[in-house]
N, C-alpha and C positions, 0 to 999 in steps of 0.2 A: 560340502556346501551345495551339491547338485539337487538336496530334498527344497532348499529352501521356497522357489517357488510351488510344489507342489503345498509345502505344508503355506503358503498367502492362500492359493485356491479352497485351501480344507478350513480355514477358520474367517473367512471372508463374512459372515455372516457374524461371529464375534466381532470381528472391527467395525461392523459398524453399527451393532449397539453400543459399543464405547462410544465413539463417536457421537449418537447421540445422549448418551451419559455429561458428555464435554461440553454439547451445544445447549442445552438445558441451562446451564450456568451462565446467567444475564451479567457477564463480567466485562463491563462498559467504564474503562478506563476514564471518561469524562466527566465522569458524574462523582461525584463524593457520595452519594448513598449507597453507589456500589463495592465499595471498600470493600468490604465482607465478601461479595459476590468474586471480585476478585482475589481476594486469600484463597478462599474454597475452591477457583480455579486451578490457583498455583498448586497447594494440596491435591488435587485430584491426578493433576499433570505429574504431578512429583510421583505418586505413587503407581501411575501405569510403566512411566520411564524405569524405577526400580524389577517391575513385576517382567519389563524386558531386559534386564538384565546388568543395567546401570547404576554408578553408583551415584547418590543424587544429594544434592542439598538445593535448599532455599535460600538464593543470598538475599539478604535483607538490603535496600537501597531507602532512599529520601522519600521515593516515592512506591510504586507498587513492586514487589518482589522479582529477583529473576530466580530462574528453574535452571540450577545448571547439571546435568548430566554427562559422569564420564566413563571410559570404559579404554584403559590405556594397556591391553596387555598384549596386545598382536605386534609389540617387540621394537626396538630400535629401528629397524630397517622398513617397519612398513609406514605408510604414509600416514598422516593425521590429517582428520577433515574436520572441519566446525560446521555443525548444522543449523543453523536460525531462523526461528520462527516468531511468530506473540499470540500471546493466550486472551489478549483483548479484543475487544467489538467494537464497533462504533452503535450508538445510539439506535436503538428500533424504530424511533416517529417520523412520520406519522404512523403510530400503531392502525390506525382506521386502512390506511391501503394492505397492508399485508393480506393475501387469502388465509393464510393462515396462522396461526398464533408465532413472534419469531421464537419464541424461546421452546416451542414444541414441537421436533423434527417431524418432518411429514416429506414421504415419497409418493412421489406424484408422477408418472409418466417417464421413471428414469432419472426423475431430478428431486436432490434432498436439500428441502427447504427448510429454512434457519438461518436466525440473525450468525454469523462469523460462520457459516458453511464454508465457505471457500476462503474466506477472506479473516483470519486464515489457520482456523482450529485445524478443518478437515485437511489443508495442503498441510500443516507442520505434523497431522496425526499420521500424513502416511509414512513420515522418515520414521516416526515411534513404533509402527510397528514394522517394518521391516528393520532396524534394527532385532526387535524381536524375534525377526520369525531367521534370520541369522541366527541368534542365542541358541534357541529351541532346539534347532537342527543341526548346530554344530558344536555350540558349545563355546563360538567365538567368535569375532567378528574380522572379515579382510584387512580391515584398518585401524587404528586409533581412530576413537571418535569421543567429539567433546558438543552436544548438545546447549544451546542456550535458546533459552525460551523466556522472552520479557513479555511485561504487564503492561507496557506502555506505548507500543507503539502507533497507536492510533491518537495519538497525545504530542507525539515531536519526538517520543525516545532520548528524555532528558537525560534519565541515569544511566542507558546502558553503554556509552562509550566513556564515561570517566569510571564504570568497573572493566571495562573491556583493556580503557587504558593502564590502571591500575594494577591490572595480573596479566599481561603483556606477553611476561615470559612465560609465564605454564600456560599461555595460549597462544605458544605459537606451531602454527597448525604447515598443510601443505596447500588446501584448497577449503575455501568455504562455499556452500552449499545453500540454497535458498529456494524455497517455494512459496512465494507470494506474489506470485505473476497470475498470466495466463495464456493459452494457447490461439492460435489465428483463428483455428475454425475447428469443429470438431472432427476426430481420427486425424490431427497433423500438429504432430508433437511438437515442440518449441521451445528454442533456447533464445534469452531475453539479451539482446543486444546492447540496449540503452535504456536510461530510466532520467526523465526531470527531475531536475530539482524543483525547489518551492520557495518563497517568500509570502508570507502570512500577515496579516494586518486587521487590528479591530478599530472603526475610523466612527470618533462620536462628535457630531455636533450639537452643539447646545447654543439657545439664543437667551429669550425670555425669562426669567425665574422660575414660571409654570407656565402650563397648557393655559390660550389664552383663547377667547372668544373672536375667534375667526369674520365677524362683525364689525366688531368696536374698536381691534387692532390690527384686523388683514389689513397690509400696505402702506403697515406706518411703522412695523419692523420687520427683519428677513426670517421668512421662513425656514427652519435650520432643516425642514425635509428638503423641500425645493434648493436650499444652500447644495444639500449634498447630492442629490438628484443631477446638479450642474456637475460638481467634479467629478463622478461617478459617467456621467455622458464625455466629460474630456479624453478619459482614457484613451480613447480610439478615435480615428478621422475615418472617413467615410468609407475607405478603402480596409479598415478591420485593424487597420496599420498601431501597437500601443504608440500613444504621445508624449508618452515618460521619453523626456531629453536623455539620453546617453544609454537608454534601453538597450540598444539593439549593436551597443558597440563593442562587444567583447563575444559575440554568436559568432560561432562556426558553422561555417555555412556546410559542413560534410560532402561532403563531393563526391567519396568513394561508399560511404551509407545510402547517399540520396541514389546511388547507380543502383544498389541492392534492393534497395527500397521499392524500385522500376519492376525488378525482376520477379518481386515474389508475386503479384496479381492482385495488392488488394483489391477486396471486393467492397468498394462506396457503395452501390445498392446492398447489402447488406447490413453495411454499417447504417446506412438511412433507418431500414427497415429494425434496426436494434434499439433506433433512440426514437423512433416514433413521431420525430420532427416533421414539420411537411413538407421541409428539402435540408441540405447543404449547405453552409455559410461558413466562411473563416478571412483567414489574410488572404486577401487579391495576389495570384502569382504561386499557389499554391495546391498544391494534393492535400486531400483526406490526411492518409498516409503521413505527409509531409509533416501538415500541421501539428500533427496526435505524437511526431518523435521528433523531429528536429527542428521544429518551433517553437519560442517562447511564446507565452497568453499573459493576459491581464481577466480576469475574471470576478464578477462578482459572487459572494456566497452566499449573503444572506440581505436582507434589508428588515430594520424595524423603525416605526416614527408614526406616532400618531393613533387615530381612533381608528381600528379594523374591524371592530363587531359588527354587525348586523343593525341595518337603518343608518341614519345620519346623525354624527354629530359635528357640527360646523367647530371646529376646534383649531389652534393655530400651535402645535404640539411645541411645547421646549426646547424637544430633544431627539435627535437622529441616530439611529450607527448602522453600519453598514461592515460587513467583514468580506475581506476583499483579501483574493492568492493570485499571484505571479508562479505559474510554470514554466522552470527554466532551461536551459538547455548548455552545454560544453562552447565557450569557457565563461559564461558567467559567473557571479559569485553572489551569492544570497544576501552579503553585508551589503557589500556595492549595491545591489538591486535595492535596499533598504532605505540607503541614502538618499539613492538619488527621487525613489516614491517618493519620500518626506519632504526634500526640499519641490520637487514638481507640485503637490497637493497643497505646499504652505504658496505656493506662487498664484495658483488658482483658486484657492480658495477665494470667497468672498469678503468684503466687509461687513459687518453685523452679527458677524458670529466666530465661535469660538471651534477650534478644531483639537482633538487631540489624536495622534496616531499611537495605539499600542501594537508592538511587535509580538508577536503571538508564538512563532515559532519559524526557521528558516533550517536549507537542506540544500548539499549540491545536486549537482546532475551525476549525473555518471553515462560512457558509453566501455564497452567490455575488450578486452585486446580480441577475445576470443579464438584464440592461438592453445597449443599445447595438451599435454596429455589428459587435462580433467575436461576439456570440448569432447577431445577423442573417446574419452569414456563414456562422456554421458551421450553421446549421438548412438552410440553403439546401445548403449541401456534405453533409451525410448526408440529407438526405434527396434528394441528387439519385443518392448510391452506393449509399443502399441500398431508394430506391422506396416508402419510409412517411416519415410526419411524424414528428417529434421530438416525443419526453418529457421533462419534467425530472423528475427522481427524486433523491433522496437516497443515501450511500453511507455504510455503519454501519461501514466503517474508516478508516484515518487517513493522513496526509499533511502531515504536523507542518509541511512546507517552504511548501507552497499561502500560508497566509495571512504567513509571512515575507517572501515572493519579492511580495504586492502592498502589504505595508506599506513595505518597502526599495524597491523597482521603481515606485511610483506606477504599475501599470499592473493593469487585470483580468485575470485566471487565469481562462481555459476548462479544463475535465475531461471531455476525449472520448474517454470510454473505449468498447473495444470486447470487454471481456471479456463472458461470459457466467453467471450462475446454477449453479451447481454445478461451475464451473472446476477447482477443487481448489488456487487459489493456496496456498500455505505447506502444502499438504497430497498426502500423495502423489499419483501418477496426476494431477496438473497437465495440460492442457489448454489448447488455443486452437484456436477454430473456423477453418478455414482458408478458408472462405468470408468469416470478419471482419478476417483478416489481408489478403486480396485487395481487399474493398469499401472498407477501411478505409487503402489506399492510396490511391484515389479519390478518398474523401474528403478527405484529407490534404491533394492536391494541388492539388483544388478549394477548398479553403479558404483558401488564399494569394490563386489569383485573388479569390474573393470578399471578401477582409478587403483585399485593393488596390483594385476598383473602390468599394469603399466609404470 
């Protein structure tokens, strides 16, 4: 197995015209026109996983397919790892800000631009080929390995824990493996410490029976913008504090994260200078840092209600919505957080209109024991690809599946992510550094050896 990174170095330039073979495929789990787009992903995924030396099917679900690939012959004694990824995208729009088309890979200065570059074709493409480039070179792999790659995860990941539950036993593994993060800064590899959880919500106000002449009936019934504009401004007191009653009673407060959290140096001017904001703002009593891992949020997503075209139309709109996520953190619980939105938003709401709350989708936290010999391997495998030691750092999004897959699986979740700081995941102009796509198969491959001899 000692060719196998020279043979990453020799075909480097094959991976990543695959790659962009992969990113080409607009497979936007959101959308129902994508359906197709999605299949052909799963297809295309299926058949590179075989062509590395696995044996693959396509389990059929309720909703978009999983990719599962296995490769079980490196014997009773050596370890088995689950590797997880998803072959979905989140949405391109606004297509008008992209520089460049998303669905047509374009490297630019080092960085390979595409809608699910990082997020998270190119991170799941680099375990597929190093798997690979093991096969090629030896003929076998250090460990059992059992690949899963769903269609849904930028959707809530409805189907993949009642199949995960379902085959339980021919998937019980030693270590599962994940790259859907990302790194502190560039050249400083990183192991993912903690992930929020989520609660999700689509909140529609309706007043009127129609859009009404802002004239003849402004002020003689409630606006259901302005209705929802009010509970939308309650969330928070002046201090950033959420207002949701019983919010913040089941948060651990980490005392022995928030010490590590001290030591590692974020850099808030850089983080400023990533979001392009004209300063810093969160919960009073708080770090950057602090806020992004061991804080919960109340945020808004999106807002619609009313005429937004161009010029005026005096109009008094029907109808409001707003979708609105709660980032949560250890030991909240996504039901609880659920409950208690609903009853908070039914107390505030106004008279003259009508509220309904749809629950969209919810997700625990997770923080990692990070103890034992799959840390041990994998600090030793990035820091042998990419020539610095390993950080652990926290990651202020979500990954609802992480703490399912080690409650079902009895086994610990590594998060070796290889993104970077201003990536653009879910946001145009998306990115992956092609220097972390390269080292990051390295890594991959060295990390089998190392979680075998251990």
């Amino acid at each position: 197995m000692s060719d196998v990174h020279a043979f990453i170095d020799q075909n480097l330039e094959r991976f990543r015209n695959e790659l962009f073979d992969f990113l080409r495929i607009p497979s936007v789990s959101a959308r129902t026109e994508h359906k197709k787009d999605l299949l052909a992903a799963a297809d295309w995924l299926a058949d590179r996983m075989r062509e590395a030396g696995l044996q693959v099917k396509i389990e059929e679900t309720a909703g978009h397919p999983i990719v599962r690939g296995d490769w079980q012959e490196a014997g009773p004694d050596a370890p088995t790892v689950l590797i997880y990824g998803h072959y979905d995208v989140q949405p391109a729009e606004p297509l008008d800000l992209w520089d460049s088309p998303p669905y047509e890979p374009e490297i630019r200065e080092g960085k390979l631009y595409a809608r699910g570059a990082c997020d998270d074709k190119g991170q799941l493409y680099v375990h597929v080929k190093a798997l690979e480039s093991h096969m090629k070179t030896a003929g076998t792999l250090p460990c059992n390995v059992i690949v899963l790659a769903e269609g849904e995860e930028e959707v809530g990941s409805e189907n993949l824990m009642p199949y995960v539950r379902e085959h339980a036993r021919e998937l019980e593994v030693d270590a599962i493996i994940i790259s859907d993060t990302g790194m502190m800064a560039k050249g400083k590899p990183t192991i993912g410490a903690s992930l929020r959880g989520i609660a999700y919500w689509q909140l529609d106000v309706t007043g009127p029976a129609t859009d009404l002449h802002s004239g003849s009936y402004g002020g003689g019934v409630i606006n259901p913008a302005t209705a929802l504009a009010r509970i939308i401004a309650g969330f928070h007191d002046d201090d950033w504090h959420v207002t949701i009653p019983g919010f913040y009673d089941d948060v651990d407060e980490a005392a022995d994260f928030r010490a590590k959290i001290e030591d590692l140096g974020y850099d808030e001017d850089a983080f400023l200078e990533e979001t392009g904001a004209p300063s810093l703002g969160g919960e009073v009593g708080q770090s950057t840092a602090e806020r992004l891992w061991v804080r919960p949020t109340c945020e808004v997503n999106g807002l619609l209600g009313g005429y937004t075209g161009e010029g005026a139309k005096t109009v008094l709109p029907a109808r409001a919505m707003a979708k609105i996520s709660c980032r949560l953190v250890p030991d909240q619980d996504p039901h609880k957080i659920d409950e208690l939105f609903r009853k908070h938003v039914a107390n505030v709401a106004p008279a003259g209109v009508r509220v309904e709350i749809t629950t969209i989708h919810g997700g625990a936290p997770w923080r990692g024991n990070l103890q034992g010999s799959l840390y041990e391997a994998a600090e030793a495998a990035l820091e042998m690809a990419f020539g610095a030691g390993v950080v652990y750092a926290g990651e202020g999004g979500s990954i609802p599946i992480v703490p399912e897959f080690e409650d079902t699986l009895a086994a610990p979740a590594l998060l070796m992510g290889l993104g970077l700081p201003g990536e653009n995941a879910h946001a145009p102009n998306e990115w992956f550094l092609v220097e972390n796509f390269e080292r990051g198969i390295h890594a991959a491959a060295e990390l089998l050896l190392r979680f075998a001899q251990k």
